[in-house]
C-alpha positions as CSV (number, residue, x, y, z in Angstrom):
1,X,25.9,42.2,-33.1
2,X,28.9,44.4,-32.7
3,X,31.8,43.6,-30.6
4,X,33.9,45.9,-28.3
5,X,37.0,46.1,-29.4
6,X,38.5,45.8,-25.6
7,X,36.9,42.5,-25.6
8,X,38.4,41.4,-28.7
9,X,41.3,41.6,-27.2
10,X,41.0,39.8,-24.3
11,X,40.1,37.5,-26.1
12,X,42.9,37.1,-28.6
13,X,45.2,36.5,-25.7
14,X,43.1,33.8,-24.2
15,X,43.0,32.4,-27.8
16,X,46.4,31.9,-28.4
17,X,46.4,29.6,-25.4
18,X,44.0,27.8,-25.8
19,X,42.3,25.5,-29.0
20,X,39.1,27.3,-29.5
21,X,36.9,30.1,-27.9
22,X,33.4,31.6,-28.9
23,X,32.3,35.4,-27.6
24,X,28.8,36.7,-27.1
25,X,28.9,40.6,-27.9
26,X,26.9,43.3,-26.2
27,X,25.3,46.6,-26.8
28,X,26.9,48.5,-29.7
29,X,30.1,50.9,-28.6
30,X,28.4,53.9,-28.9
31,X,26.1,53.7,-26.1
32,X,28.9,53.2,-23.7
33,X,30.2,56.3,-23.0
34,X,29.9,57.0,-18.8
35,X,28.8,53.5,-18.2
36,X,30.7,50.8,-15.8
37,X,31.9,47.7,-18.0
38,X,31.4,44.5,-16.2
39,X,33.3,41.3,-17.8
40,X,31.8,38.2,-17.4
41,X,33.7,34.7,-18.2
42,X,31.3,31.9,-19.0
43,X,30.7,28.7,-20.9
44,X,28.0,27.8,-23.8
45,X,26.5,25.3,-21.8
46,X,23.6,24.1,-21.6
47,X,23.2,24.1,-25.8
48,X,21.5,27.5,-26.0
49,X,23.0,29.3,-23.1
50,X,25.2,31.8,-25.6
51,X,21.6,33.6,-26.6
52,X,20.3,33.2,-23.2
53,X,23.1,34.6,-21.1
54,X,22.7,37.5,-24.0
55,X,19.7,38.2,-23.9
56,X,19.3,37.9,-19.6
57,X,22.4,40.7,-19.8
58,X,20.4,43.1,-22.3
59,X,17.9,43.3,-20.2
60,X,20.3,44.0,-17.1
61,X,21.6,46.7,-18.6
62,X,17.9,48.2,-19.8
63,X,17.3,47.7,-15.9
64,X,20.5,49.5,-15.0
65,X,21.7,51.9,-18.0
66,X,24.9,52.8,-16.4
67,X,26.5,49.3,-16.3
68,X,27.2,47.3,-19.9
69,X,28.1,43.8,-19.6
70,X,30.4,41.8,-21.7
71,X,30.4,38.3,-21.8
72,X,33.4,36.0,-23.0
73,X,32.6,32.6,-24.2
74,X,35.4,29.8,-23.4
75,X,34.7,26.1,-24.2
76,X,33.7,24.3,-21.0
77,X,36.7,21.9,-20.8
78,X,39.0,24.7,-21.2
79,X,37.2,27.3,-19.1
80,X,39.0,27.3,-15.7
81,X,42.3,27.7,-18.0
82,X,41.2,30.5,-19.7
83,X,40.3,32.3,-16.5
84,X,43.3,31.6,-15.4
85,X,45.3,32.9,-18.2
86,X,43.1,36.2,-17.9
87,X,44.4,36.7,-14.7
88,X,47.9,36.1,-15.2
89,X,47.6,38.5,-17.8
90,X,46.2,41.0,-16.1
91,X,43.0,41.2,-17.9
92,X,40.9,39.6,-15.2
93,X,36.7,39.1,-15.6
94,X,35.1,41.0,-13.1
95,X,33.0,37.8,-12.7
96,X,33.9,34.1,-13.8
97,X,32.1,30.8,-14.0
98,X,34.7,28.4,-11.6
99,X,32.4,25.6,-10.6
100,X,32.7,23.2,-7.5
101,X,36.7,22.6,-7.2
102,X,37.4,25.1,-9.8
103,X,36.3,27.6,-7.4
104,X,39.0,26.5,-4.7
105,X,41.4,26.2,-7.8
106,X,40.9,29.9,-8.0
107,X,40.6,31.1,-4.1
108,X,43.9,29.4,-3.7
109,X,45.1,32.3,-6.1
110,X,43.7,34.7,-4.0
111,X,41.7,35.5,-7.3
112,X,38.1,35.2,-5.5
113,X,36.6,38.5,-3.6
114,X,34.5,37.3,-0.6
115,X,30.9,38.3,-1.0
116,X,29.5,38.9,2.3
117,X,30.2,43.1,2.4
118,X,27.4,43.1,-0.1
119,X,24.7,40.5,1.2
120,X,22.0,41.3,2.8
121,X,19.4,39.3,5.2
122,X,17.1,39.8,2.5
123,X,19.0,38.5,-0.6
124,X,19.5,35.3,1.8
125,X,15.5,35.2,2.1
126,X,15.5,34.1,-1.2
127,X,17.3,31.2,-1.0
128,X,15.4,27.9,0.7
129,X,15.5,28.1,4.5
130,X,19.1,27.0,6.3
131,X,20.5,26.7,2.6
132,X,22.7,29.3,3.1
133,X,24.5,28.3,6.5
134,X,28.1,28.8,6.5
135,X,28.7,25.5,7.6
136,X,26.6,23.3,5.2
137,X,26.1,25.9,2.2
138,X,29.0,24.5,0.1
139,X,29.9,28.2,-1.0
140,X,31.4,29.4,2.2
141,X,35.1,28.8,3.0
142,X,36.1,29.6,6.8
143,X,33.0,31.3,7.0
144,X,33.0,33.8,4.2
145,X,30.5,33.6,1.2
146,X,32.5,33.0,-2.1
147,X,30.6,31.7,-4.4
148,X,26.6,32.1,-5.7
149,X,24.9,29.1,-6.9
150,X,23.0,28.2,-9.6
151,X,21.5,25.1,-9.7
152,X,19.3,23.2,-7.4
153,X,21.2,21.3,-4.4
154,X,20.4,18.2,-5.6
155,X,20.6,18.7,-9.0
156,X,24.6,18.6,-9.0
157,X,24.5,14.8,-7.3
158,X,21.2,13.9,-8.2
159,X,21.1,10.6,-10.8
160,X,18.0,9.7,-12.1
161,X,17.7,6.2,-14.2
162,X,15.7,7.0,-17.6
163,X,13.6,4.1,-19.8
164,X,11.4,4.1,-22.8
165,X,8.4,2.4,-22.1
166,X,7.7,1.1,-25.2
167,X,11.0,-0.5,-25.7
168,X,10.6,-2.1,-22.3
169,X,7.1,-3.1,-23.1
170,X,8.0,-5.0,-26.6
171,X,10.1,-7.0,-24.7
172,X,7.6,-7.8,-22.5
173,X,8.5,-5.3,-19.7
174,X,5.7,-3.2,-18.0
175,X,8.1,-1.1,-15.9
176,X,11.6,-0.4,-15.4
177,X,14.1,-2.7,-13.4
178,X,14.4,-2.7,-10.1
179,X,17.8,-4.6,-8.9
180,X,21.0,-4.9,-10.9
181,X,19.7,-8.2,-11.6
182,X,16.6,-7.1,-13.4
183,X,18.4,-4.8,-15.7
184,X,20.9,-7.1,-16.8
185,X,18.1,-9.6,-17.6
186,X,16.3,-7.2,-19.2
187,X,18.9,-5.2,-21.1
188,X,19.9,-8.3,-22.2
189,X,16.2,-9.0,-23.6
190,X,15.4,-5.7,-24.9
191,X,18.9,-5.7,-26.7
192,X,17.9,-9.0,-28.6
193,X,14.5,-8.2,-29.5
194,X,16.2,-5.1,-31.1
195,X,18.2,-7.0,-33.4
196,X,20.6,-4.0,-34.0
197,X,18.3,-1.2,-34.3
198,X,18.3,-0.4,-30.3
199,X,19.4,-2.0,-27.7
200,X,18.9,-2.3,-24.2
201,X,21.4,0.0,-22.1
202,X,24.6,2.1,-22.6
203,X,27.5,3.3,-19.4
204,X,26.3,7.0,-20.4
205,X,29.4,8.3,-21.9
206,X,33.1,7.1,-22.4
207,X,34.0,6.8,-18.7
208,X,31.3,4.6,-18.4
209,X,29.9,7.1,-15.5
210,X,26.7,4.7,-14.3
211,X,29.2,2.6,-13.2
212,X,29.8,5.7,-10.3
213,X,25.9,6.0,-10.2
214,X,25.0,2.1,-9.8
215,X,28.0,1.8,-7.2
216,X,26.3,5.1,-4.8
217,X,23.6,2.6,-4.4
218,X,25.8,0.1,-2.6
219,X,28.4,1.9,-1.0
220,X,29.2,5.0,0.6
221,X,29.3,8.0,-1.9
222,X,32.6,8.2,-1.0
223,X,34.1,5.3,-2.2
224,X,33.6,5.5,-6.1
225,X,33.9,9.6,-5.6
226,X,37.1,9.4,-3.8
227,X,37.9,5.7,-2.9
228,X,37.8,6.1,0.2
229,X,35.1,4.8,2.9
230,X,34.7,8.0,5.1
231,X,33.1,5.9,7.5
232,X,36.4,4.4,8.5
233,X,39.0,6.9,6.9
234,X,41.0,4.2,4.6
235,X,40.7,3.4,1.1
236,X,37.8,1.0,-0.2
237,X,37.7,0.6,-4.3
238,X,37.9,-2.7,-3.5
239,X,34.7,-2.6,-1.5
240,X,32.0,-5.6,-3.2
241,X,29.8,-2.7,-4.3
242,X,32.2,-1.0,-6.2
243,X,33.8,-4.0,-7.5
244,X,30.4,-6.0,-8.5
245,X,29.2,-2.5,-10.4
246,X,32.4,-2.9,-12.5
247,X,31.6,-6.4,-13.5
248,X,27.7,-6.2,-14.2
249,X,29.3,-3.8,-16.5
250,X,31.5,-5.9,-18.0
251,X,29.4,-8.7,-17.9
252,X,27.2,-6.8,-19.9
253,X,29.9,-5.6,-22.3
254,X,31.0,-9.1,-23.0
255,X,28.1,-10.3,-23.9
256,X,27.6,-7.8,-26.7
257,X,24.3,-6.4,-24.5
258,X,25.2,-2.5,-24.4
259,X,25.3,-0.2,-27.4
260,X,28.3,-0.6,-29.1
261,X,30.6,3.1,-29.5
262,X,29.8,3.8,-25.9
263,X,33.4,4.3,-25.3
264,X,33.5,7.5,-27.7
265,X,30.4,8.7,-26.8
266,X,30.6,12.6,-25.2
267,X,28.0,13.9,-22.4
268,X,25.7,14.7,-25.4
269,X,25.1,11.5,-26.9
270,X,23.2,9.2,-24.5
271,X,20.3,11.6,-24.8
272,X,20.1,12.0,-28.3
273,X,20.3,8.0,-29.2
274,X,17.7,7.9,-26.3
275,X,15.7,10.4,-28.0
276,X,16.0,8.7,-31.5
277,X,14.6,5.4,-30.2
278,X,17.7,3.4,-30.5
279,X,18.6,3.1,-26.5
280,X,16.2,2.2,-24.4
281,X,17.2,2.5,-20.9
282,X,20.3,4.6,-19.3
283,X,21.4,6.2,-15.8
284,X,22.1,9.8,-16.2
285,X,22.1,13.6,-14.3
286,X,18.7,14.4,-14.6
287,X,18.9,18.0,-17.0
288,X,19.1,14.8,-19.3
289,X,15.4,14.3,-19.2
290,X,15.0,18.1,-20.4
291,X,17.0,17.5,-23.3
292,X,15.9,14.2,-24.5
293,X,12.3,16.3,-24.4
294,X,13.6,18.8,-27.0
295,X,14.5,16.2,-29.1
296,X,11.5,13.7,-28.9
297,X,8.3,15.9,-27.4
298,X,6.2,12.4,-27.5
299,X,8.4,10.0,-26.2
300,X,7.2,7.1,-23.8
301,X,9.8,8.6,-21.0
302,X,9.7,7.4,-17.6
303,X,12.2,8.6,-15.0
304,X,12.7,6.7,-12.0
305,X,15.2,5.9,-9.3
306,X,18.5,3.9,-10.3
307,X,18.0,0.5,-9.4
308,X,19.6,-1.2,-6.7
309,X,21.8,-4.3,-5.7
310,X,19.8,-7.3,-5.7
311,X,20.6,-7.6,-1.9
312,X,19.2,-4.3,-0.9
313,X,20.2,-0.5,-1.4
314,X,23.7,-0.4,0.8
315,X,23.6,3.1,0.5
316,X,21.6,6.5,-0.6
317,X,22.6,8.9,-3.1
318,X,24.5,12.0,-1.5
319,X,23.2,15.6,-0.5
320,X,26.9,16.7,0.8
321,X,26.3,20.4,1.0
322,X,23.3,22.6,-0.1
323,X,24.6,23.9,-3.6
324,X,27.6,24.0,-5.8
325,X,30.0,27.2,-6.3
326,X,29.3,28.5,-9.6
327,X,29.5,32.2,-9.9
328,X,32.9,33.9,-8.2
329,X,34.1,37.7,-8.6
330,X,37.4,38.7,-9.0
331,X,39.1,39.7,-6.5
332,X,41.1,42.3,-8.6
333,X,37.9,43.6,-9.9
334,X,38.0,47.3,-9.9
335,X,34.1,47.2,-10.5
336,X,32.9,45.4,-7.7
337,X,29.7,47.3,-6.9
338,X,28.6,47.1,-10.4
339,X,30.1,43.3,-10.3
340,X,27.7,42.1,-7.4
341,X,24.9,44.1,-9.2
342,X,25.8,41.7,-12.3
343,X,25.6,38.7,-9.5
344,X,22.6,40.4,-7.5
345,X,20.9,39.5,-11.1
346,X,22.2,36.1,-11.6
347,X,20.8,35.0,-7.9
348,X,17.6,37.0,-9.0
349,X,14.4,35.3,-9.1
350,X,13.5,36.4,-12.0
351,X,16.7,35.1,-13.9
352,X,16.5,32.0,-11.8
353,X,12.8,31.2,-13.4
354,X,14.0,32.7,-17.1
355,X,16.9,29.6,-16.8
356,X,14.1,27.3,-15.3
357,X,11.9,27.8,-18.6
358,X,14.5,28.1,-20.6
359,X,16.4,25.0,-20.1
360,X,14.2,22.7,-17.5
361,X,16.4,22.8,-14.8
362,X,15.4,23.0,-11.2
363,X,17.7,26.2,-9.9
364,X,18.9,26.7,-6.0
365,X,15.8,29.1,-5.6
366,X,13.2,26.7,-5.6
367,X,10.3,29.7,-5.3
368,X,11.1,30.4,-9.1
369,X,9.9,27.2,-10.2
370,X,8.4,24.9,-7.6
371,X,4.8,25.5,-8.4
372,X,5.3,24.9,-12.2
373,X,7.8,22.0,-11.8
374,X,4.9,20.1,-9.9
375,X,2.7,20.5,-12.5
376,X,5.6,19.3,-15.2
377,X,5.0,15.1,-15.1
378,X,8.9,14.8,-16.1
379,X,9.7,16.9,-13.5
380,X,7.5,16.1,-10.7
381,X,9.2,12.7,-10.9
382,X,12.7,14.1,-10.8
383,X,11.6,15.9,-7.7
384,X,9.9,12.1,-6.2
385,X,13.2,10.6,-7.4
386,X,15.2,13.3,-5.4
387,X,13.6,12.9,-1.7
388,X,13.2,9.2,-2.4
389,X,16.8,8.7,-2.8
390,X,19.3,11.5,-1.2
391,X,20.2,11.6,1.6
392,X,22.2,14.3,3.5
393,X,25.9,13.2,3.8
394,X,29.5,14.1,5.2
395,X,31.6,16.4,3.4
396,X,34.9,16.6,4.9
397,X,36.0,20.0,3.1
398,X,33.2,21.5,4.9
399,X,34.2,19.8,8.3
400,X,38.1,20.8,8.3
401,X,41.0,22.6,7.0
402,X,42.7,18.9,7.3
403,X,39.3,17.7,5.3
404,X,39.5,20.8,2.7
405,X,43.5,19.9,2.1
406,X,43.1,16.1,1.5
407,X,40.5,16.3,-0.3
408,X,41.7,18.7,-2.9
409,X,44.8,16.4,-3.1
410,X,43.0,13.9,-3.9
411,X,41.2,15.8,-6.6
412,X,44.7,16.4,-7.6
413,X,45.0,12.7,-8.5
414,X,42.4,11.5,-11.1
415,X,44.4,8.5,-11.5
416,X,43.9,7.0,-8.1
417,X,39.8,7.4,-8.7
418,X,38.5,4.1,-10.1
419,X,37.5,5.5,-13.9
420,X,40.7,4.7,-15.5
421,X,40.5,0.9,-14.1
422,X,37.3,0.7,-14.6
423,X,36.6,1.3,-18.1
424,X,40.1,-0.7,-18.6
425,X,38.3,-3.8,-17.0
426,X,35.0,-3.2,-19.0
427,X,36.2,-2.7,-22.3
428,X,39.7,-5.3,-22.1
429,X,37.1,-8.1,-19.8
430,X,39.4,-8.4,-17.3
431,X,38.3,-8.6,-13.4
432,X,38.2,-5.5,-11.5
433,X,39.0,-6.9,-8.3
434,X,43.2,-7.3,-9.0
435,X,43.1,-3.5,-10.2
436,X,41.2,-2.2,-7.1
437,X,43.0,-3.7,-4.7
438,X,46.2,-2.1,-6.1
439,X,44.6,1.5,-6.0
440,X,43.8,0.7,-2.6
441,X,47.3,0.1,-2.0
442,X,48.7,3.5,-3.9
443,X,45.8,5.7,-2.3
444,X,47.2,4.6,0.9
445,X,50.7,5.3,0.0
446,X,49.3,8.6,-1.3
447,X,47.4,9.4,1.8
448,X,50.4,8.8,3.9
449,X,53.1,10.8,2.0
450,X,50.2,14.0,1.8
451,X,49.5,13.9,5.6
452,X,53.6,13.6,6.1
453,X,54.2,16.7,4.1
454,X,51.3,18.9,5.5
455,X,52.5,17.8,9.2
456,X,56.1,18.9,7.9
457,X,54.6,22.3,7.2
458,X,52.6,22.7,10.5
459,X,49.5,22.0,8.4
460,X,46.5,20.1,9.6
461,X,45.7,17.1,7.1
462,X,45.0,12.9,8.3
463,X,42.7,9.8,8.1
464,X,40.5,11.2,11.1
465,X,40.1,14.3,8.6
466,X,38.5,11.8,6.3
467,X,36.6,9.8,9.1
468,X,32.9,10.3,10.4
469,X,32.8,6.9,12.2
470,X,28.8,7.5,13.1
471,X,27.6,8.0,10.0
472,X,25.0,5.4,8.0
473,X,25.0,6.1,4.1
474,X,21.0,4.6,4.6
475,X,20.3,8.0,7.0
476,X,20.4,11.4,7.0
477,X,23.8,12.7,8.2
478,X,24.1,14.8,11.2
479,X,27.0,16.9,12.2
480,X,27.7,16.2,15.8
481,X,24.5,14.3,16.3
């Protein structure tokens, strides 16, 4: 397939930035005299997406003859980077993948064009109903549209806890555990019966994320997300949820139980030793279950909800705001007509059920693939797994400019989130308790100094930002109710 030469430039500059880059061509040059050339910035993920996006973008064009679209890859690590290099550069995409706080990484810029000249009541018809409101949508900021989504709500928080049933069954197991306390019996079990050749239960990747998943079903998303309890404003790592996650983890670690090279493994690998028969049970997002399907078509899979603390579920998994930001367009785009055709197609139905067949994942218009998900057994339990176990929750971005400004500085600050500590505890066996009550300690000293300095520039920005005193993580959260 040829490549324009225009976009082989682009993408030289971005490539001496950055370690690696990949592009997905288009039409041949010749047929591109008189037409509009929209540039879109994107990443090769899920595995397969490079053909996909190319193919979905030829038949764009076959739809609309006077617009060709070029599409430049960047590695997904490296991806907010690269757009930004583009626009410092002056060689801007017309439309970029920046996804949840990449796109407010960008808007800060002033490099995102607000949407809402081109919607229409009908394009917001095809979204579910009250999706879309300004207030809970998760793509509006002060009101204006900035972002289309692309996956399902859920699908961004949703965790799901994966098992194979005839692992669990040799062992003596006729269904997957319940409480913390079941799976470390049976983990424990299933990786002694297996005698090296599979074993009972892995973290999910190096940064040992189930300990994040286990934790949202004992305290309040908020805690292992941010670490801090946004019932009550002030930090909480230290909270016994949190804390007692970290330790059946290391527990489990200690004793040799869970598959050994975890700590290497990337987002990629849990699936495929799950698919091979060598792991038997693991938490995980559920476009997981999609791919261990590729991989093993007959495998015993059951997919169920992650199980809780043996005291009771302190908490529900979060539904914080309808959808995640995905697609932006440039706010220097000299295209934008043709641009929001380009994104008219992305939020398109059609599209939206192309992706859904394509790569299994439930997408944020639920009328492309509702009636065939149902059917699907794998995904008809993601779907029971979803309204068994999500509830709606506060989002302080949403709520307030203060909300929007603390929480981005503490995105800002991935070393005052538990992961570091965490895995430290898990893979050194040291408690976890000493180390969270010292982040406590500097995310308090953090939250001080940030509200001090937006007060000093007559910005809004404190703990009652971060405070929703009403709200029960076991209910459905209700803004001003």
């Amino acid at each position: 397939m040829k490549i324009r030469p225009p976009l082989i430039a682009l993408t030289c500059a971005v490539a001496l930035a950055l370690s690696g880059c990949n592009l997905v061509g288009g039409s041949a040059d010749s047929g591109d005299a008189g037409k509009v050339t929209v540039t879109v910035a994107l990443v090769p993920d899920p595995p397969g997406a490079s053909e996909f996006y190319r193919q979905q973008f030829d038949e764009f064009e076959k739809a609309n003859p006077g617009i060709a679209v070029k599409v430049l890859e960047n590695p997904s690590d490296q991806q907010l980077n690269a757009v930004e290099l583009m626009f410092q550069q002056n060689n801007a995409p017309d439309i970029f993948r920046a996804q949840d706080d990449g796109m407010d990484r960008m808007a800060a810029r002033g490099w995102v064009a607000p949407l809402d000249e081109f919607v229409t009541p009908e394009f917001l018809k095809r979204f579910p109903a009250g999706s879309m409101d300004p207030a809970t949508s998760g793509l509006h900021r002060d009101g204006k549209l900035m972002s289309l989504p692309l996956v399902w709500g859920p699908w961004s928080t949703l965790r799901v806890f994966l098992y194979n049933e005839d692992l669990l069954k040799q062992s003596g197991y006729d269904g997957p555990p319940k409480t913390w306390t079941d799976l470390e019996r049976m983990a424990t079990k299933v990786t002694a019966d297996g005698k090296g050749k599979y074993f009972g239960y892995a973290p999910t990747a190096a940064k040992a994320p189930a300990v994040e998943m286990l934790a949202d079903t004992a305290v309040p998303y908020s805690v292992p997300a941010t670490g801090i309890d946004f019932r009550t404003g002030k930090p909480a790592t230290s909270s016994p949820g949190l804390v007692e996650s970290v330790e059946l983890h290391r527990r489990m670690q200690a004793a040799k139980v869970m598959m050994p090279g975890w700590e290497s493994w990337d987002g990629a690998r849990a699936f495929k030793e799950f698919a091979a028969g060598r792991l038997a049970m693991y938490a995980t997002p559920p476009w997981h279950v999609a791919e261990v399907r590729k991989l093993a078509p007959e495998i015993k899979l059951g997919v169920t909800g992650l199980p809780v603390p043996a005291a009771g579920r302190g908490a529900y998994l979060p539904l914080s705001k309808s959808f995640s930001p995905l697609w932006s367009m440039s706010a220097k785009s000299a295209h934008k007509a043709e641009s929001w055709k380009v994104m008219d197609f992305l939020a398109s139905e059609s599209f939206h059920n192309a992706y859904y067949k394509k790569f299994g994942t439930l997408t944020a218009l639920d009328s492309a693939w509702k009636a065939e998900a149902e059917k699907n057994p794998d995904q008809a339990a993601i779907l029971a797994v979803a309204e068994e176990t999500m509830r709606r929750a506060p989002n302080p971005a949403l709520a307030s400019k203060g909300g929007r400004a603390l929480t981005d500085a503490l995105a800002a600050k991935p070393d005052l989130k538990h992961t570091d500590a965490a895995v430290s505890s898990i893979v050194k066996n040291q408690p976890f308790g000493p180390a969270a009550a010292q982040l406590d300690r500097d995310l308090q000293t953090f939250l001080d100094q940030t509200s001090t300095e937006l007060k000093a520039k007559g910005q809004e920005g404190s703990a009652k930002d971060l405070t929703f005193a009403g709200w029960d993580p076991l209910k459905d959260f209700r803004p001003g109710g």
